[in-house]
C-alpha positions in Angstrom: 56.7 -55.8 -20.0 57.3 -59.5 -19.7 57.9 -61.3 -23.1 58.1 -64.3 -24.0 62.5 -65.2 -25.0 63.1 -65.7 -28.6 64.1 -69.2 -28.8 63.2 -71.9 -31.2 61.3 -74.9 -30.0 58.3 -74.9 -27.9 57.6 -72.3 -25.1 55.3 -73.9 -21.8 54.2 -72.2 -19.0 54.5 -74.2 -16.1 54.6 -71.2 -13.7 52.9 -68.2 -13.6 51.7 -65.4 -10.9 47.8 -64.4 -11.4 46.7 -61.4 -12.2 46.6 -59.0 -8.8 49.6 -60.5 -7.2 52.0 -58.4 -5.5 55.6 -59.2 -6.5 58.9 -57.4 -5.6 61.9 -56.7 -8.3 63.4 -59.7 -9.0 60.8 -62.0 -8.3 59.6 -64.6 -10.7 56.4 -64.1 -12.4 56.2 -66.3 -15.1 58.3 -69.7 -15.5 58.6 -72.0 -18.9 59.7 -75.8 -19.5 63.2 -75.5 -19.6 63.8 -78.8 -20.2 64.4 -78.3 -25.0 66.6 -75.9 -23.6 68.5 -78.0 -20.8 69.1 -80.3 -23.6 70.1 -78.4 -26.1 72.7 -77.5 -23.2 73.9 -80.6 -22.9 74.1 -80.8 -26.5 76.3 -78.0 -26.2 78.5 -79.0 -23.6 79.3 -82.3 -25.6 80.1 -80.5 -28.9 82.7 -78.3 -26.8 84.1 -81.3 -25.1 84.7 -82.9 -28.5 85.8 -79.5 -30.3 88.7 -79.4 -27.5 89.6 -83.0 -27.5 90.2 -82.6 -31.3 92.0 -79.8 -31.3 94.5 -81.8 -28.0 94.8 -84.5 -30.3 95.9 -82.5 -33.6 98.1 -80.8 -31.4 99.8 -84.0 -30.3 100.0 -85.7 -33.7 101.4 -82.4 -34.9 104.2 -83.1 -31.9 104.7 -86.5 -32.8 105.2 -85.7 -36.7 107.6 -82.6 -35.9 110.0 -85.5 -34.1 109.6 -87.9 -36.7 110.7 -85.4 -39.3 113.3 -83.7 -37.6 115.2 -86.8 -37.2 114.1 -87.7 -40.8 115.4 -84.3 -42.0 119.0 -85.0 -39.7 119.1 -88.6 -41.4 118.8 -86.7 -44.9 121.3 -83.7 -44.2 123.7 -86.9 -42.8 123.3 -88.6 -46.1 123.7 -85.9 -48.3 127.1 -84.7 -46.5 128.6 -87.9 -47.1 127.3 -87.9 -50.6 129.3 -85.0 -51.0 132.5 -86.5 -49.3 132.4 -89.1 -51.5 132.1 -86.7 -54.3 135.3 -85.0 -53.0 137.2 -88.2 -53.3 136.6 -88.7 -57.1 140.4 -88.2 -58.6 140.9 -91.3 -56.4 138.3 -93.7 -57.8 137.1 -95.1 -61.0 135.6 -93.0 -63.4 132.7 -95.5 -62.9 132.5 -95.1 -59.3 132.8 -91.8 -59.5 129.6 -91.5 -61.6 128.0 -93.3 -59.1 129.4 -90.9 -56.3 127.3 -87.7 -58.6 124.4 -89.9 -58.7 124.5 -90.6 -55.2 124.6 -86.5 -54.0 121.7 -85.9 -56.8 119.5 -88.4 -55.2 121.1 -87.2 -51.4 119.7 -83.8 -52.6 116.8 -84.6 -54.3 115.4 -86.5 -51.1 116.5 -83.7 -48.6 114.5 -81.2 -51.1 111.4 -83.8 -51.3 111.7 -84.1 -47.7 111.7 -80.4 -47.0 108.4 -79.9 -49.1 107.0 -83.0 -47.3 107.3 -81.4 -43.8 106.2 -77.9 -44.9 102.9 -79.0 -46.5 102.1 -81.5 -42.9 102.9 -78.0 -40.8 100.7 -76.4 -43.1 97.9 -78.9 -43.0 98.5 -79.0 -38.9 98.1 -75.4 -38.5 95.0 -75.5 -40.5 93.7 -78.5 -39.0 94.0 -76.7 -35.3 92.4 -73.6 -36.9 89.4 -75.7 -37.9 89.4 -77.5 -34.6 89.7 -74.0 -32.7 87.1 -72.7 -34.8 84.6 -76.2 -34.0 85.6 -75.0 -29.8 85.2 -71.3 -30.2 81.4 -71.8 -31.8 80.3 -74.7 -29.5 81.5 -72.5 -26.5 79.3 -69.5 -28.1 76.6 -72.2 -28.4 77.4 -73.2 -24.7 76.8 -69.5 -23.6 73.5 -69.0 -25.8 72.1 -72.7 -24.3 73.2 -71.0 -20.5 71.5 -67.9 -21.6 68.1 -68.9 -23.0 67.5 -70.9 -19.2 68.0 -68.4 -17.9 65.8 -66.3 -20.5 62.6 -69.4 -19.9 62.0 -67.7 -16.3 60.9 -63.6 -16.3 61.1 -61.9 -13.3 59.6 -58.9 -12.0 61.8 -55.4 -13.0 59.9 -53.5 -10.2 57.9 -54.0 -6.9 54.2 -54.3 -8.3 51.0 -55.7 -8.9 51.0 -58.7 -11.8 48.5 -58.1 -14.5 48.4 -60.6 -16.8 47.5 -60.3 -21.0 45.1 -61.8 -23.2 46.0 -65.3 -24.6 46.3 -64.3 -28.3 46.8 -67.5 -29.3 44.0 -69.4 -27.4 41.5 -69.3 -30.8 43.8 -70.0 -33.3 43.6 -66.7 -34.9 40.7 -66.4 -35.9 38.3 -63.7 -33.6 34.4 -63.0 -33.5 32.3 -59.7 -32.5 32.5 -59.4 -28.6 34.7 -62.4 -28.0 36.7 -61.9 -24.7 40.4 -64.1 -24.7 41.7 -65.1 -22.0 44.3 -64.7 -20.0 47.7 -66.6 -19.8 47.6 -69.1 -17.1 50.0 -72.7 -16.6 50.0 -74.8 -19.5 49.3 -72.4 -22.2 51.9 -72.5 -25.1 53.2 -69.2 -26.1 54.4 -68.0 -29.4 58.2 -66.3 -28.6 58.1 -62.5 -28.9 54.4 -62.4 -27.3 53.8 -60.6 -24.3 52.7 -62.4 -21.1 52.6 -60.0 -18.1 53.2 -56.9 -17.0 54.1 -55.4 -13.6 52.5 -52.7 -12.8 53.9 -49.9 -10.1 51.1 -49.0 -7.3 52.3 -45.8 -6.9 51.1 -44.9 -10.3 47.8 -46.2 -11.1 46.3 -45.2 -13.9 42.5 -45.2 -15.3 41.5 -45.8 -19.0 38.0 -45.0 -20.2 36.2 -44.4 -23.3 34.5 -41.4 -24.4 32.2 -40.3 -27.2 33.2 -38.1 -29.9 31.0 -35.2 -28.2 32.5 -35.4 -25.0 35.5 -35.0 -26.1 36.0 -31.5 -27.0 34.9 -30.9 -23.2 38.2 -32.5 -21.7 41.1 -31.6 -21.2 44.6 -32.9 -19.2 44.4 -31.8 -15.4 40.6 -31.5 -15.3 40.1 -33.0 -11.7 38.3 -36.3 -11.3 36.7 -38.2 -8.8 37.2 -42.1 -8.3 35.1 -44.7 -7.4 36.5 -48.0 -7.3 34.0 -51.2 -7.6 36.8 -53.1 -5.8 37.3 -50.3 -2.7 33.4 -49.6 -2.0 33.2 -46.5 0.4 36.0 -44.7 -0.7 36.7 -41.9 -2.9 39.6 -41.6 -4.6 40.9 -38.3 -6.1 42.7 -37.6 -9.4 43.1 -36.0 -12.9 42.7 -36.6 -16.8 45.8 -37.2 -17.5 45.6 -37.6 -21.6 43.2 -37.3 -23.8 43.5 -39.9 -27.2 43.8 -37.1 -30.4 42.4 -40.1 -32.8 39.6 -42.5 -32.3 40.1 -46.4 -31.1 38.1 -48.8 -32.7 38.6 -52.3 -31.6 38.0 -54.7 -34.8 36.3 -57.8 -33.3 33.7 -55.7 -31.9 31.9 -52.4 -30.9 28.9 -50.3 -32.5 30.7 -48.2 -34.6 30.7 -45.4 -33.1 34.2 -42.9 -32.9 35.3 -43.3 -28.9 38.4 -41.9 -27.7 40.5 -43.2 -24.6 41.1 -41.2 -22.0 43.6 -41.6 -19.4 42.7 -40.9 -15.4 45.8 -40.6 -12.8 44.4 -41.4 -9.1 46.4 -39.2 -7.0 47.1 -41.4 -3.7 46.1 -44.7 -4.7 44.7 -47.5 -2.4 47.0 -50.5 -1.9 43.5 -52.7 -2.6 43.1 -51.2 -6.2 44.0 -54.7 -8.3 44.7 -53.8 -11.8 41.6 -54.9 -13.9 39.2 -53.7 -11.5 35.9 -52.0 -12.7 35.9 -48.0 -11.8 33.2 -44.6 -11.8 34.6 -41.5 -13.0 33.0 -38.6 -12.1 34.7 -35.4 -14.1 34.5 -32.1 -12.8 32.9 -29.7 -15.5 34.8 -26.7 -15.9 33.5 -23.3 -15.0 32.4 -21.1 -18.0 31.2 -17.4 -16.1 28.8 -14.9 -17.4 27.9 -18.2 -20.1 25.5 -17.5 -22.8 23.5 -21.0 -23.2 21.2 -22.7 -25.4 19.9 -26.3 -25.7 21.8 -28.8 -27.3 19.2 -29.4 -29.6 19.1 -25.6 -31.1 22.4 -26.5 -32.6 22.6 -27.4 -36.2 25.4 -27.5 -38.6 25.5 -25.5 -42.2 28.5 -25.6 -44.8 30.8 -27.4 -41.8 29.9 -24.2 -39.6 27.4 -24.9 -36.6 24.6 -22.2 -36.2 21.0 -21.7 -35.1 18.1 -20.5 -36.1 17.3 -17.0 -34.6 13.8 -15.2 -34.7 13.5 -12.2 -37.1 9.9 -10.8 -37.2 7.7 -13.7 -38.5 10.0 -16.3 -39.3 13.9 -18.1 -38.3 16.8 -17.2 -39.9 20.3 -19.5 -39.8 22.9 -17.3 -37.7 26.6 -18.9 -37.3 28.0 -19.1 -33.9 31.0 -20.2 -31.7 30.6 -23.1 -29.1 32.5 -22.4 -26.3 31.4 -25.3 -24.4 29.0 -28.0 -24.5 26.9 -31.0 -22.1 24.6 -33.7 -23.0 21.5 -30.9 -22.7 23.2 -27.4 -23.4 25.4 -25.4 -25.6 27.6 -23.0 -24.4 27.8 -20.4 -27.5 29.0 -16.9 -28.6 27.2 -14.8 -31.9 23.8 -14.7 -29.4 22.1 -11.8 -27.2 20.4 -13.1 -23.5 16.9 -13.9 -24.9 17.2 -14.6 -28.5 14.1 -16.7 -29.7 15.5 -20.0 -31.0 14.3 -22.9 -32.9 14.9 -26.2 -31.6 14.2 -27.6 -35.4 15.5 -26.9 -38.7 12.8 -24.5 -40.5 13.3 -26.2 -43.5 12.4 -30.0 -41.9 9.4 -28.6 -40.1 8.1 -27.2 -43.5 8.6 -30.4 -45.0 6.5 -32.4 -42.3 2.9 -32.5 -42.7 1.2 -30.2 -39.3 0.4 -32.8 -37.0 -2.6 -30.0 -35.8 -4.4 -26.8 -37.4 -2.6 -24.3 -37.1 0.5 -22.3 -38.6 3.3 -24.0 -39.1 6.7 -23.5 -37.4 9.4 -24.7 -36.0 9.2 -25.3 -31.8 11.1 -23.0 -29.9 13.9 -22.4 -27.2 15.3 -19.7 -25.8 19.0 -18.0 -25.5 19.9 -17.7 -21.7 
């Protein structure tokens, strides 16, 4: 499957393979406007550029500072030491000077202190500065990589050698559906929702038929029966095959159809034709299979009483209901077990036909078949 990337912002087909084309792996099958996502590249690339300049710049003011207050921490260590000196010196001075010489190595020591906390706190804010500024580089480069990415993601190529079979434009009414409307496909131009699928390839080799069935047919199939193909596309040839599933539950498709309970069935072509386009219109002809020794009645001497199918058998003068098994059934015959080879049978319920007025004189009764 081909999907349309999950990116925000507008998706545009400007390229796209039509339905039937033969692609190899690799190739490009569908191609959309790159250019919201070129920008938001470039976007990208500028918001790294800055993210790194930032975090060269804090890096070099951090520098700078670290000089400046090393020498301002040597300038306060040289002060307070000669505080100190002069401290030592007090016997030899005036009881005033020395007073000032005490004041002098508690302001020396208070500054140095000061000084200390000042440099600690800017290293601090530095470090957390240039984790900021790494943090700013590390996301824009991860935005860098996704912008990279989702180009690449606005062209889908083909994951095997194929024909190209494009979907139904589910966005071409707006959402809204009638009885028996056909959408159509995705061709250049069409705007596409992200997440929806565009294309599939689809691998020759293994060609595959759906159909619909009625609920009647359906107990009559079964995987491996052999078919025979006739392709609308290939006229003249005969293709060869096999049922290859049968559905268990009933499709119903809710914009349209009678009502009525069909079930898909799937058809395998054994050596398909390289002409076969996927799409193409196809005859199925199913090969019945072979009930010997078969016990048969007509489809229409079938009834159905308490869930259980029977039909009505001739005793003396008038019908009675008799259950049986159906071992197989067509459009025109039954199949059955519970009957003997030339069982009288009615091909009405006894009780309708005595509920209808006779359409001539006559007794009444129900017409009759025969067990075979």
């Amino acid at each position: 499957m081909l999907v349309a990337p999950s990116v925000a912002g507008t998706l545009q087909i400007v390229r796209l393979a039509q339905t039937g084309t033969r692609v190899q792996p690799g190739e490009v099958v569908c191609e959309f406007d790159p250019s919201e996502q070129e920008y938001n590249l470039e976007q990208s690339r500028s918001e790294l550029l800055q993210a790194e300049q930032e975090g060269v710049k804090i890096k070099a003011d951090a520098a700078v500072q670290a000089a400046q207050d090393q020498v301002a921490l040597l300038a306060a260590r040289f002060a307070l030491r000669r505080a100190e000196l002069e401290v030592s010196r007090n016997e030899l001075v005036s009881a005033i000077d020395a007073q000032k010489n005490l004041l002098s190595l508690e302001e020396a020591k208070r500054r140095l202190e000061q000084l200390g906390q000042d440099v600690r706190s800017r290293q601090a804010s530095s470090v957390a500065s240039l984790a900021v500024a790494d943090e700013k580089r590390k996301r824009a480069r991860l935005g860098l990589q996704q912008a990279q990415q989702n180009i690449e993601n606005m062209t889908l190529r083909a994951p095997i050698g194929g024909l190209v079979s494009l979907k139904e434009n589910m966005d071409s009414t707006g959402g809204f559906f009638t009885t028996g409307m056909v959408l159509p496909e995705y061709r250049e131009g069409d705007l596409v929702q992200p997440g929806r699928m565009v294309a599939e390839v689809l691998a020759t080799e293994d060609m595959e038929i759906l159909a619909k069935i009625n609920e009647n047919d359906r107990a009559n199939l079964d995987p491996g029966q052999p078919v025979e193909v006739q392709v609308d596309a290939v006229p003249g040839k005969r293709f060869t095959g096999k049922i290859k599933t049968v559905a268990g539950l009933a499709a119903r498709r809710f914009w349209g159809g009678d009502g009525a309970k069909k079930f898909d069935v799937t058809f395998s072509i054994d050596r398909p034709d390289s002409a076969i386009r996927p799409g193409a219109t196809a005859q199925v002809t199913i090969a019945g299979q072979a009930v010997k020794d078969a016990l048969y009645v007509p489809r229409q001497a079938l009834f159905e009483k308490e869930g259980k199918p029977i039909v009505y058998v001739r005793e003396g003068a008038a019908f009675q209901p008799r259950e049986v098994k159906i071992v197989h059934r067509t459009e025109s015959h039954a199949v059955v077990d519970g009957l003997r080879e030339g069982t009288e049978v009615a091909l009405v319920s006894p009780e309708e036909a005595e509920k209808k007025p006779a359409a001539t004189s006559g007794p009444p009764g129900p017409a009759m078949g025969g067990a075979r």
